[in-house]
ZARO-975156 format. One line per 3 residues: number of its first residue (from 1); for each residue x, y, z of N, C-alpha, C. Coordinates in pm, whole numbers, plus 50000, padded with zeros to 5 digits. Layout:
<pts>
NUM> X Y Z X Y Z X Y Z | ...
</pts>
This chain:
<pts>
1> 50083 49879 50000 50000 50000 50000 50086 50124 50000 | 50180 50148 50076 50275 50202 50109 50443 50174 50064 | 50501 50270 50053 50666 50166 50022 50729 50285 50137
4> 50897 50285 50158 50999 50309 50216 51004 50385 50166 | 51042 50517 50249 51132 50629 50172 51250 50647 50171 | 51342 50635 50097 51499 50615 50121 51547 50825 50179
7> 51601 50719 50272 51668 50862 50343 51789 50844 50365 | 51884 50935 50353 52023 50928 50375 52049 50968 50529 | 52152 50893 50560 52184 50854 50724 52258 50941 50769
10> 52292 51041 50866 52336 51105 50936 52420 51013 51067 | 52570 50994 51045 52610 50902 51162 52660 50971 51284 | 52631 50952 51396 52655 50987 51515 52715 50873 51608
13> 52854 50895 51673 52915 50747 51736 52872 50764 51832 | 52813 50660 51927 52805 50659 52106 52795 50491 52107 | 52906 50474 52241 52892 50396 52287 52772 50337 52372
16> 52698 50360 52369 52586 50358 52423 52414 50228 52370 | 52390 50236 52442 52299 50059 52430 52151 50135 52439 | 52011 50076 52387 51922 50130 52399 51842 49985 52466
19> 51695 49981 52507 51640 49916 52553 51550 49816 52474 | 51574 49699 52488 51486 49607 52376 51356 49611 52463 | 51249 49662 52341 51127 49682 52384 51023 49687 52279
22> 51021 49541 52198 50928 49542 52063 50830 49483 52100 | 50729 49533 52055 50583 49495 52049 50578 49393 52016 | 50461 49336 52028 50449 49152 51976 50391 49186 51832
25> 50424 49096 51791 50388 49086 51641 50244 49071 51592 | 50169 49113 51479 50068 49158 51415 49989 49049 51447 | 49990 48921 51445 49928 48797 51451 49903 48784 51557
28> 49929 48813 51734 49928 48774 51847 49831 48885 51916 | 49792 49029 51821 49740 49089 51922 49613 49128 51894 | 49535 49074 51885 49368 49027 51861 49327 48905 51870
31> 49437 48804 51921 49348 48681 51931 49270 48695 52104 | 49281 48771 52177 49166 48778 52260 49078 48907 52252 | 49063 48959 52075 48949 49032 52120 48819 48957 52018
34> 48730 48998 52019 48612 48923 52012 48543 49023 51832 | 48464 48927 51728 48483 48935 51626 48389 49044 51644 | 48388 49148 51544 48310 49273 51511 48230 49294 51376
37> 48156 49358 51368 48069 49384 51274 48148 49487 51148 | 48115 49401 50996 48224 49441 50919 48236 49580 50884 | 48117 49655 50880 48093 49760 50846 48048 49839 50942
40> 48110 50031 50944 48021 50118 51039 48009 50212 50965 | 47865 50214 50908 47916 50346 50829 47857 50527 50935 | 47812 50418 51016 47831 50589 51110 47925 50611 51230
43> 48035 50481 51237 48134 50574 51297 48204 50435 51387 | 48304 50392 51432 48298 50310 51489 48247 50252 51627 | 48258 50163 51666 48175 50087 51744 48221 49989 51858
46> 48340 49932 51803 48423 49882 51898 48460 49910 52002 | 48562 49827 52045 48658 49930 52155 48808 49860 52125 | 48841 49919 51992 49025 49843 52033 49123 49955 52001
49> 49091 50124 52110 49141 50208 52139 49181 50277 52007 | 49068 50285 51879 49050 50397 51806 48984 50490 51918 | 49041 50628 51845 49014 50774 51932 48891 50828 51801
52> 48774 50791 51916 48633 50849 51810 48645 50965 51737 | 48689 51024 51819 48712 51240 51771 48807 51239 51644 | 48880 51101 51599 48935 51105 51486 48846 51088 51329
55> 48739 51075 51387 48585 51011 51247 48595 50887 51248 | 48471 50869 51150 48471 50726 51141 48565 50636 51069 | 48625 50708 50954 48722 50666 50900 48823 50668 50911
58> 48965 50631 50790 49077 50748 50781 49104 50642 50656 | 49152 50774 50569 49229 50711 50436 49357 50745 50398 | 49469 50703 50363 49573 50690 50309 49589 50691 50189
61> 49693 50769 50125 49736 50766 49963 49765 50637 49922 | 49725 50591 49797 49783 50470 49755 49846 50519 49623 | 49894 50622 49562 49905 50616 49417 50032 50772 49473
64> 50079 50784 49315 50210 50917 49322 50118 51037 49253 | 50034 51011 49201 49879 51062 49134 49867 51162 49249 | 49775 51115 49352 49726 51150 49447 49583 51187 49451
67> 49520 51079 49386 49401 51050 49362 49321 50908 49386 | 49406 50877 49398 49363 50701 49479 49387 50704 49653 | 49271 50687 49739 49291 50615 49849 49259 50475 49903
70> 49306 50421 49984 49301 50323 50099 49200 50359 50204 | 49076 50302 50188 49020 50315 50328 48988 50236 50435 | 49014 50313 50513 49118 50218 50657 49004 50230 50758
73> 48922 50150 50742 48771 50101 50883 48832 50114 51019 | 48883 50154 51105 48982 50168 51223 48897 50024 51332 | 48769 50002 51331 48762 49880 51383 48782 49722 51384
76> 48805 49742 51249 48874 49611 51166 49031 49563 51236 | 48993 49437 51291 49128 49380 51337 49185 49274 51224 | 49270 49214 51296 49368 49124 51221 49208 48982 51216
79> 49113 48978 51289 49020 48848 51304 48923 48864 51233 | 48887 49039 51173 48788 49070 51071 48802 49110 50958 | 48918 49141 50940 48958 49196 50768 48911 49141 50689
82> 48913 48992 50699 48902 48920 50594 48704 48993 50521 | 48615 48997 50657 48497 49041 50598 48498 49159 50501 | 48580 49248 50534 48579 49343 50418 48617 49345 50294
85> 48701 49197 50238 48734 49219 50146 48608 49189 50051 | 48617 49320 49907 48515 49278 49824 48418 49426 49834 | 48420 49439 49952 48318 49542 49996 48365 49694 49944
88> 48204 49767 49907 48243 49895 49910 48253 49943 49990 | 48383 50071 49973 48378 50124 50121 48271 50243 50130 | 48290 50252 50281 48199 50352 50331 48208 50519 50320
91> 48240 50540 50227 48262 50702 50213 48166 50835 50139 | 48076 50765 50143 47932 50821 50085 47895 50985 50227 | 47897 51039 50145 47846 51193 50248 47993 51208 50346
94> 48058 51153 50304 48165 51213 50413 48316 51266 50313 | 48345 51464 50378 48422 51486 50323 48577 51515 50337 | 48720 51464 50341 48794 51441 50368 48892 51561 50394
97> 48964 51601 50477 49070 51678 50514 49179 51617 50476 | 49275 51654 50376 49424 51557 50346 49542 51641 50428 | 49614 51554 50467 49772 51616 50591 49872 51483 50524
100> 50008 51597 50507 50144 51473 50495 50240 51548 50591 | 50345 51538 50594 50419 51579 50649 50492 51771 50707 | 50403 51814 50582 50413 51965 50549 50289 52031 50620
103> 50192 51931 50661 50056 52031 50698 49946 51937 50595 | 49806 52056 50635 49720 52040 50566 49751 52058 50387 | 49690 51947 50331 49724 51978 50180 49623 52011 50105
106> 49483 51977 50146 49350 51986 50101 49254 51998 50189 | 49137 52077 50160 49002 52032 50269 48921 51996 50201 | 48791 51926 50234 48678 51905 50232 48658 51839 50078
109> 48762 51748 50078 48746 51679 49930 48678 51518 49969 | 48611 51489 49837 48518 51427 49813 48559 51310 49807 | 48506 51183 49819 48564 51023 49791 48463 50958 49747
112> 48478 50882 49617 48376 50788 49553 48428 50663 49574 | 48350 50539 49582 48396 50403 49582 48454 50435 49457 | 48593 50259 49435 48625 50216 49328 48573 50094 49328
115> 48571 50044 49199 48541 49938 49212 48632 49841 49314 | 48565 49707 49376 48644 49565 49438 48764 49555 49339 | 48848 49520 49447 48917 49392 49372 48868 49233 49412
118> 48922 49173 49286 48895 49024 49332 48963 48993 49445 | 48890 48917 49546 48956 48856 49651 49074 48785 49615 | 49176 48790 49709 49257 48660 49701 49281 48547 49811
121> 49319 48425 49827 49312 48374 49951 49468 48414 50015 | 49406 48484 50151 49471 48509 50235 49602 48591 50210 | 49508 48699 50151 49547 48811 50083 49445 48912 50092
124> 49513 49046 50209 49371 49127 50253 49470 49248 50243 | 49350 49368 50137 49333 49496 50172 49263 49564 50218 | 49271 49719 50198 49152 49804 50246 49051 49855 50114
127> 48900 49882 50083 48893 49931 49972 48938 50050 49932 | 48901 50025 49782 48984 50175 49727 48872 50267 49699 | 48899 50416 49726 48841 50530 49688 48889 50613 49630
130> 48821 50675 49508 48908 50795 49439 48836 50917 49465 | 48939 50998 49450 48926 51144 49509 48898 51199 49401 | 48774 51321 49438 48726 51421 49334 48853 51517 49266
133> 48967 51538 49338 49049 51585 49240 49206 51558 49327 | 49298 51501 49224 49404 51486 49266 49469 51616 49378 | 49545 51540 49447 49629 51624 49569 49790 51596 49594
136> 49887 51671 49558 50033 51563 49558 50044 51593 49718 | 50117 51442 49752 50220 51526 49891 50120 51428 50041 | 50010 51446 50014 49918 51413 50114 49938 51244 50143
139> 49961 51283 50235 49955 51103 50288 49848 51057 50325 | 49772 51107 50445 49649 51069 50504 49503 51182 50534 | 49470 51124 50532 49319 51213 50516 49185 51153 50638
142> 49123 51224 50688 49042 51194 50834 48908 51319 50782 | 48810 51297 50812 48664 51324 50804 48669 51484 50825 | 48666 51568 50743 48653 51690 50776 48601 51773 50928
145> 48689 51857 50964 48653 51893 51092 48709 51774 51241 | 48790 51693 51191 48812 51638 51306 48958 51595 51341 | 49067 51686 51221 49200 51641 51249 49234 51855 51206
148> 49351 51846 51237 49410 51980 51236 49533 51966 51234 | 49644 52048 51137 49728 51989 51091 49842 52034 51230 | 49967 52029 51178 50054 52033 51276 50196 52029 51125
151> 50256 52112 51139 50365 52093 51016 50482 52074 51054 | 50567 51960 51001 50712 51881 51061 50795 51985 50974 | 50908 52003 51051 51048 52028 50959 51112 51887 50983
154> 51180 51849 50863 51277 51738 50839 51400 51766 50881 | 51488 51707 50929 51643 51736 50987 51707 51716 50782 | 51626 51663 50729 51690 51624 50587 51703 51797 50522
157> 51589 51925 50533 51585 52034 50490 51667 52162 50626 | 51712 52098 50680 51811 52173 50805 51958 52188 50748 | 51990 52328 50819 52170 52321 50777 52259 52273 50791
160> 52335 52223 50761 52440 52109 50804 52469 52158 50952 | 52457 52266 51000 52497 52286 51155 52382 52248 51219 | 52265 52285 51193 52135 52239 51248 52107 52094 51265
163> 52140 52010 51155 52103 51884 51171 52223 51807 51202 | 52329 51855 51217 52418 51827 51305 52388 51805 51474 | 52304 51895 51492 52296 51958 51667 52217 51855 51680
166> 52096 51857 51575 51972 51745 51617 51991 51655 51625 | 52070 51607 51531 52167 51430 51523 52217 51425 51686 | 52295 51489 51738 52381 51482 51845 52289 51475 51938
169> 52195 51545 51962 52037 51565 52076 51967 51433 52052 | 51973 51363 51930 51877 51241 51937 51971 51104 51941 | 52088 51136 51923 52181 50983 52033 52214 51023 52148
172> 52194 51121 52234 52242 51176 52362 52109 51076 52419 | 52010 51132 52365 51873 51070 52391 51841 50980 52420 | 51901 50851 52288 51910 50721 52292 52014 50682 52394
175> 52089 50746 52431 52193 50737 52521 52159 50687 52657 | 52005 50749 52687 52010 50769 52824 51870 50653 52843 | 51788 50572 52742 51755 50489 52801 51830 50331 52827
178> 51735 50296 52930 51806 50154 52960 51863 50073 52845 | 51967 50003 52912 52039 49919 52820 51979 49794 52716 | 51974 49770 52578 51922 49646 52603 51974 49513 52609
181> 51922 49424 52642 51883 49315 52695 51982 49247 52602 | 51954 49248 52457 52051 49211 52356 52173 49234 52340 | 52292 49168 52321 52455 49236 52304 52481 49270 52178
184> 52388 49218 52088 52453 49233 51963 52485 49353 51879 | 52399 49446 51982 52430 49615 51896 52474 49694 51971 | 52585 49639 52142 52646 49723 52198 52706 49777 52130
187> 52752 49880 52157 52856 49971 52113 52896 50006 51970 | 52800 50009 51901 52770 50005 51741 52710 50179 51740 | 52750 50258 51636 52703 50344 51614 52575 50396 51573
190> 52477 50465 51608 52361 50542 51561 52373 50546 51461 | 52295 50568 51343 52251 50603 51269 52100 50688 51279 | 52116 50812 51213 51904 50893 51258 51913 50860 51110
193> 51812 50752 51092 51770 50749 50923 51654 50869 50899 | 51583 50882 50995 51462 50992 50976 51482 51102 51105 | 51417 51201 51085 51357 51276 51240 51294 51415 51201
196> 51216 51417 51288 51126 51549 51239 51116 51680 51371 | 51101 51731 51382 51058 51817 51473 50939 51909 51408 | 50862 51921 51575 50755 52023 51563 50722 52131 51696
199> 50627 52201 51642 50589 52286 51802 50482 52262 51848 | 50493 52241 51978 50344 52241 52072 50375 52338 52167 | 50329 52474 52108 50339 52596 52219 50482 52627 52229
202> 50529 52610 52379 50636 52655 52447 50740 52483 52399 | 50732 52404 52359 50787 52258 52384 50832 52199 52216 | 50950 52222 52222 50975 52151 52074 51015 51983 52059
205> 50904 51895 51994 50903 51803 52002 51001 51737 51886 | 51012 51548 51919 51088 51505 51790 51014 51387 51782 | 50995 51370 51612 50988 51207 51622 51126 51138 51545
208> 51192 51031 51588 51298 51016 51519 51326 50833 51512 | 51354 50813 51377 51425 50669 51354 51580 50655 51384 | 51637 50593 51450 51746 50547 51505 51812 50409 51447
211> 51902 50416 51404 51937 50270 51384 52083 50245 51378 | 52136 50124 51375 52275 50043 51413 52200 49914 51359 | 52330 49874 51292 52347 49809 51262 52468 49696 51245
214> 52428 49580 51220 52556 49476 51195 52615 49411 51120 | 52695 49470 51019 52719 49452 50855 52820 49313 50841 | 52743 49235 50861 52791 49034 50856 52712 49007 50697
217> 52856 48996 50627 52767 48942 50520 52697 48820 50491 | 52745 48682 50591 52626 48580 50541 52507 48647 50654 | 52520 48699 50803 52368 48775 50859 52389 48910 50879
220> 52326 49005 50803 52344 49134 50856 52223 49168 50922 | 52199 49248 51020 52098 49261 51117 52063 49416 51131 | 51960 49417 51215 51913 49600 51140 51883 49638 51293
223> 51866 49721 51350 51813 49741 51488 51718 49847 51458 | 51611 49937 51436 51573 50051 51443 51512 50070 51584 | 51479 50194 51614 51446 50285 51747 51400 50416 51735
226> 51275 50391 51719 51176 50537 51704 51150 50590 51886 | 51155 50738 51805 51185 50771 51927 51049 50879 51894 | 50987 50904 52006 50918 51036 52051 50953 51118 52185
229> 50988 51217 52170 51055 51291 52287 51046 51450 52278 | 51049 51539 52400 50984 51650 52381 51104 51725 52482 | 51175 51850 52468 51234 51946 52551 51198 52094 52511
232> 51212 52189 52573 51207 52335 52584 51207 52365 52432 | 51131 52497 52404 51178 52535 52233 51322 52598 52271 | 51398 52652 52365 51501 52698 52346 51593 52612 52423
235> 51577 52457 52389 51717 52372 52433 51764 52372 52357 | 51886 52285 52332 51948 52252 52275 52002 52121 52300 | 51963 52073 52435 52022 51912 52468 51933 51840 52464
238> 51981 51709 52493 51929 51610 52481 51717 51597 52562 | 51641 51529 52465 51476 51499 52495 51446 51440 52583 | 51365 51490 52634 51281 51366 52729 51198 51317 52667
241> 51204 51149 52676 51128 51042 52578 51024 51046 52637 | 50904 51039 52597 50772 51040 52589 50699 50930 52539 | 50769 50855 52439 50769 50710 52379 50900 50615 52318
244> 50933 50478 52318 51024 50456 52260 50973 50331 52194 | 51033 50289 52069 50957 50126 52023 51097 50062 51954 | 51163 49987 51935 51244 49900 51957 51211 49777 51873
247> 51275 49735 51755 51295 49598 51702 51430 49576 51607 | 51394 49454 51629 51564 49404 51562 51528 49301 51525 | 51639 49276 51420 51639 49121 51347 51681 49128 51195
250> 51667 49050 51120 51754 49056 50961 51736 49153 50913 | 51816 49206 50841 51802 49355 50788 51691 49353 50686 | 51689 49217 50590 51550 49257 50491 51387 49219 50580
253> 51419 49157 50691 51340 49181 50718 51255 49263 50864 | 51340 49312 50900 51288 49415 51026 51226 49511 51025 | 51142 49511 51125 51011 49590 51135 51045 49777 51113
256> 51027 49852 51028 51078 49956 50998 50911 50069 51017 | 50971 50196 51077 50818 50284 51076 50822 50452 50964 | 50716 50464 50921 50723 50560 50843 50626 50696 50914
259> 50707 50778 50889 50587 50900 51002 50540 50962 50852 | 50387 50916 50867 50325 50989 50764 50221 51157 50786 | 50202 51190 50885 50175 51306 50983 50212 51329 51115
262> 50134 51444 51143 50149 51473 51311 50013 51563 51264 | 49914 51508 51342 49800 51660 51330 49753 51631 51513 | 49638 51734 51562 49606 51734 51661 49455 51654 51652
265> 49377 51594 51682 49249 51511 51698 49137 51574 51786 | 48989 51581 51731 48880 51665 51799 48876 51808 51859 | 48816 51816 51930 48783 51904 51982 48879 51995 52088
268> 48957 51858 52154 49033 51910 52250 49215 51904 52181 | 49172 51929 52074 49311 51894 51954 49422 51821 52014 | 49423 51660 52076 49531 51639 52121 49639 51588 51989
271> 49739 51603 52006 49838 51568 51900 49884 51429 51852 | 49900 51378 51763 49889 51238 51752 49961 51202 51606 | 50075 51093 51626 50106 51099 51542 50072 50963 51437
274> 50049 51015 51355 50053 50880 51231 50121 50828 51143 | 50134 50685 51186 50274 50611 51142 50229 50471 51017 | 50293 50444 50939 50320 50323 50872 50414 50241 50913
277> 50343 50155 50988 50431 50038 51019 50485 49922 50933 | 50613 49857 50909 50616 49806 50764 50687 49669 50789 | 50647 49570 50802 50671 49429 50809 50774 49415 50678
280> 50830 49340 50659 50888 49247 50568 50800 49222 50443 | 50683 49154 50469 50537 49131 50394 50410 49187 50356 | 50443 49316 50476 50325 49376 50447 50341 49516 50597
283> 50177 49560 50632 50168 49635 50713 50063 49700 50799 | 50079 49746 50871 49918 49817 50984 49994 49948 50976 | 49876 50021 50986 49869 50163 51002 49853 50190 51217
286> 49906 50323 51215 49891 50308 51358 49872 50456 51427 | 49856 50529 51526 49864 50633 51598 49931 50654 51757 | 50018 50766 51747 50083 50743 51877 50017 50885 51920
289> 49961 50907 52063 49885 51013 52099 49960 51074 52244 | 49989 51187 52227 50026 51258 52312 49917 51296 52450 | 49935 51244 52541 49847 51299 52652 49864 51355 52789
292> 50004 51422 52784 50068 51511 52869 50156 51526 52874 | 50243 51645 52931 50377 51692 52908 50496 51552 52877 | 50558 51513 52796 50654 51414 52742 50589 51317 52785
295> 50446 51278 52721 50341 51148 52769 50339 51118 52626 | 50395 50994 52603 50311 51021 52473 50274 50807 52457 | 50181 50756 52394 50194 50630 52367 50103 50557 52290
298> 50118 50439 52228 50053 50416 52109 49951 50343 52108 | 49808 50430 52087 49710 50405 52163 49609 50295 52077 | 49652 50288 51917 49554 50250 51798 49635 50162 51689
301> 49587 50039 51644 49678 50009 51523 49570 49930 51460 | 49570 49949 51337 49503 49940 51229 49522 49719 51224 | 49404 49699 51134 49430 49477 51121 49547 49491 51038
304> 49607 49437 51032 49700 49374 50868 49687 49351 50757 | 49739 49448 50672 49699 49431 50523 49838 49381 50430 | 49820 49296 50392 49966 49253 50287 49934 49197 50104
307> 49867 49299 50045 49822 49331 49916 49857 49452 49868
</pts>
């Protein structure tokens, strides 16, 4: 649905160890919730910690066009997907706000079903919708009136002194949580493949990919370490983490994340960020939500789609 964005690596040395702390894998975390009804077309219904004030929907770019979306049912787990495939989606009377990384890119644009695709066995997407008029840039899109943008600077469009400082602030960072558990990426250098910063008021936040690695040519191994962390707008040192997520394992195939926004959600605009999570095979969409000073944690993740 999604691919990788190749980013060039900024290296920073520290001896320094981070904390193994990966989520369980896509398959293990819905087998105790209980099966749901395939369709909502007024809003969801569940409870597997979608944030209502986000709409009933949310859609994602699927095309370089920017006229094709993915629509992503947020109550659909890994135990119900399969019902949706085939189905039109639900986007009738509802009009879309688009946000990528820059901000808002569009408002109040329109979504028609596309046609199904043929099913495949054990092979699940989301349906597709096309947009009343192309939009470049936009990653994700949420029900008019219920997301508000929030605009990233990239350390990639910073001055070599600037993204220098930030590089150095986000392994100081990694520096200072617990060790992990694993030896295999002591004392191996950082790499920030990604990182963004934004403002909330007085507090300049980061989201950032971290990685080390272990260049064995019959096993090379990948570590990444997203980081969310928040200090003063006028620091300059090292964040206080607010979130951290942690996986390792073969380099083609380790769990890698893509920050496709940051907007604020409802009424009480809390900030929340939206990520592409990216398996080896495939992927879930997800949200990490800020809910007090350097609070931040990942409250929503989309079933598994690998089509």
């Amino acid at each position: 649905m999604m691919y990788r964005t190749a980013c060039p690596y900024l290296l920073v040395v520290l001896s320094f160890t981070v904390v193994a702390c990966r989520d369980t894998r896509h398959n293990g975390e819905d087998s105790a919730r209980s099966s749901l009804p395939p369709v909502y077309p007024s809003g969801p219904s569940g409870n597997n910690n979608w944030d209502a004030d986000a709409g009933p929907v949310m859609i994602v770019s699927t095309n370089s066009g920017g006229d094709s979306a993915a629509v992503v049912m947020p109550d659909q787990t890994d135990s119900t997907i399969a019902d949706v495939q085939g189905i039109s989606p639900p986007v009738a009377g509802i009009a879309f706000d688009l946000f990528g990384r820059a901000g808002r890119v569009a408002s109040a644009v329109n979504a028609s079903p596309l046609p199904s695709r043929k099913a495949r066995r054990d092979c699940y997407s989301w349906p597709l919708a096309k947009l009343s008029s192309p939009h470049a840039s936009w990653q994700v899109g949420f029900a008019s009136g219920h997301a508000y943008e929030i605009r990233l600077d990239s350390i990639e469009g910073m001055s070599s002194t600037d993204s220098a400082a930030l590089a150095a602030a986000i392994a100081q960072t990694a520096a200072t949580l617990p060790a992990a558990s694993a030896p295999t990426f002591r004392g191996l250098p950082f790499r920030v493949r990604s990182a963004y910063t934004f403002r909330l008021d007085s507090v300049e936040a980061v989201i950032a990919d971290v990685v080390r690695s272990v260049n064995e040519e019959a096993n090379p191994r990948l570590e990444h370490l997203l980081i969310v962390g928040e200090r003063p707008a006028t620091s300059r040192g090292k964040y206080d983490v607010g979130y951290f997520h942690r996986s390792a394992g073969a380099e083609e195939s380790t769990e890698a994340t893509e920050i496709l926004a940051v907007v604020r959600i409802g009424s009480a605009k809390r900030p929340a960020v939206v990520i592409n999570i990216e398996y080896d095979d495939g992927g879930k969409l997800g949200l990490i939500e800020r809910s007090g000073p350097a609070q931040w944690g990942s409250t929503w993740r989309s079933a598994y789609t690998d089509c």
